[in-house]
C-alpha positions, 0 to 999 in steps of 0.5 A: 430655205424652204420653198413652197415650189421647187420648178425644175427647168428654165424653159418657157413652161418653167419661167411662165409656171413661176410668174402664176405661182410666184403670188401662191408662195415662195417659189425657186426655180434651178434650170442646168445651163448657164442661161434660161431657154437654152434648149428647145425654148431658145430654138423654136420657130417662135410662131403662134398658130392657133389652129395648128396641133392636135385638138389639146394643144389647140385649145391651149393655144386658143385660150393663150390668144388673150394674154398674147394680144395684149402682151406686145409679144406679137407681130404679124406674119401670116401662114400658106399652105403649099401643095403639088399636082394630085394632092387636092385632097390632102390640100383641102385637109389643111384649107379646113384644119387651119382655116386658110382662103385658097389663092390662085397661083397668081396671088399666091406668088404675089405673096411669096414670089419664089414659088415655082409654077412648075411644082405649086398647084395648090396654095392657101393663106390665112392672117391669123398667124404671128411671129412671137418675140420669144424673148421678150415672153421669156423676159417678161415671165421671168420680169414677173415672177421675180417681182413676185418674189420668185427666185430664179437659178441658172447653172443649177443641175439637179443631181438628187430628189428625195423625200423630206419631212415637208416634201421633197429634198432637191440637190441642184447646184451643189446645194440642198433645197426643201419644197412642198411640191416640184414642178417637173418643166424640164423638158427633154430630161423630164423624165429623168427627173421623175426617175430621179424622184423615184416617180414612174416615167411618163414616156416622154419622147424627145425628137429633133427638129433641124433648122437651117439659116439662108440668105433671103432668096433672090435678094427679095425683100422676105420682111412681109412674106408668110410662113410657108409649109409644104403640103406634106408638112416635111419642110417649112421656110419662114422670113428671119430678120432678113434671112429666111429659117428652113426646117425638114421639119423632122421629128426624129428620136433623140435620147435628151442632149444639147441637140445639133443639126444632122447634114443629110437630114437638113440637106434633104429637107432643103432639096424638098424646099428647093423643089417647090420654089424658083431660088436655089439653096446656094449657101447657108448662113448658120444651122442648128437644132432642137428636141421637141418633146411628145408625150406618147398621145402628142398631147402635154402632160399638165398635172399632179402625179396620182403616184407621187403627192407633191409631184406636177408635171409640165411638160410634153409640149412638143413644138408648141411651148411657146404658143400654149405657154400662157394658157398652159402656166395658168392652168397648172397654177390653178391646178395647184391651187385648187381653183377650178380651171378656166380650161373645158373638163375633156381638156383637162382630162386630155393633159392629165398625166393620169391618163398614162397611170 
């Protein structure tokens, strides 16, 4: 049969781009493992921080705070900053950038108790940060587009794109399907995926991101505490469903590969936690890790290839695929459309994969 949009990728950006194409014709999406958000979707930190990104991904994920507050897909968690002795100027980057109140070490411990007054010099808060119920979204978007008449295939890798009289030819799955245009959502293989198309490579980057799970810390109750960064953004802590998620927050290169944590990484990083709060790192429940995906200027990639008609990109979402997928997905339909975006001119510019070519 064929399509009218053939989405290779099974991510949040590959499953919210087939619910916004889904009503501008027939759409098929092949996504290689067995189950949608498997890699990088399946492993985020599920946060939504407006502010948090550079100046593209922030207007992304300022333009996705209306579908989100009306998407049940919220709950609220807060964001701190934390920082030591002599890092005042570093500190008041972060009061300005995300907007935080600066808090004694008295309040800022009544928020988050472990904190050690030894190493903590330095906190600031703000509300206006929620957890995301990443699945839901996933469920929802994909709810969506199927009910739109998208059709979604999983255990479908992508073995060959050629040329066809309509478009484009795509074997995935063992089987062949024809499409006007692909949606390249593949996230850490994107690239592989336009070289397999014969469409010159962004320079997509994939970095890990390790994450360790704890028991809650002193057996406090972590249900109403923030997420907390440390000032030099090397490590983070965020509450879990009773437990508490520790990332080195590292952004180490990667070649695309089901990604696993590295023990020295993630045993340095908790020592850099450790260091600012009362609680020892005892033991660890789970552990695991993801690639996050940059574009060489860390902005994502949304639009038409100027090289290769009838090929759009959709990726490079770094760390911030979920909390800009809404605005991200209805950009790319209307991209697609030929409807004039929503989104501000220099934005637009700023995703563009021509801004590479």
């Amino acid at each position: 049969m064929e399509h009218d949009f053939l989405i290779i990728g099974g991510g949040i950006a590959g499953v919210s781009a087939a619910a916004r194409l889904a009503p501008l014709g027939r759409v098929l999406l092949v996504e290689s493992e067995g189950n949608l958000a498997y890699h990088a979707s399946g492993r985020s930190a599920a946060l939504y921080a407006p502010h948090y990104g550079n100046a593209a991904v922030v207007a992304l994920s300022q333009a996705s705070g209306e579908y989100f507050q009306a998407s049940g897909t919220l709950a609220p968690r807060g964001l701190m900053f934390v920082d030591g002795p002599g890092q005042r100027a570093r500190f008041e980057t972060h009061l300005h950038d995300f907007e935080l109140e600066e808090l004694s070490l008295d309040q800022a411990r009544a928020m988050v108790p472990i904190l050690n007054p030894e190493t903590v010099a330095y906190a600031g808060h703000t509300a206006r940060t929620w957890d995301i119920d990443t699945d839901l979204l996933i469920q929802n978007f994909a709810r969506e587009a199927r009910a739109q008449g998208a059709q979604i295939r999983t255990a479908a890798p992508v073995t060959r794109i050629t040329r066809a009289p309509a478009g484009w030819a795509v074997t995935a799955g063992g089987q062949v399907h024809t499409a006007r245009l692909i949606v390249n959502a593949a996230g850490a293989w994107a690239d592989q995926i336009a070289a397999l198309a014969g469409v010159a490579p962004i320079g997509l980057q994939p970095c890990r991101r390790s994450m360790a799970r704890l028991p809650a810390p002193g057996g406090h109750d972590v249900s109403g505490w923030p997420m907390v960064i440390g000032g030099n953004e090397d490590w983070y802590m965020k509450p879990d469903a009773g437990a508490v998620i520790v990332s080195p927050a590292e952004a180490d290169p990667m070649e695309p590969h089901d990604a696993f944590a590295d023990d020295m990484v993630l045993a340095e990083g908790l020592a850099r936690y450790e260091a600012m709060v009362t609680e020892p790192v005892n033991r660890m429940l789970a552990n695991w890790a993801g690639l996050r995906t940059f574009a060489p200027d860390r902005a994502p990639v949304i639009g038409h290839d100027p090289q290769a008609p009838g090929f759009f990109w959709l990726a490079g979402q770094g760390g911030y695929g979920f909390q800009s997928a809404p605005a991200a997905c209805q950009l790319a339909a209307d991209l697609i459309a030929g409807r004039p975006p929503a989104l501000p001119p220099e934005t637009i510019a700023a995703l563009a994969p021509d801004r590479f070519r």
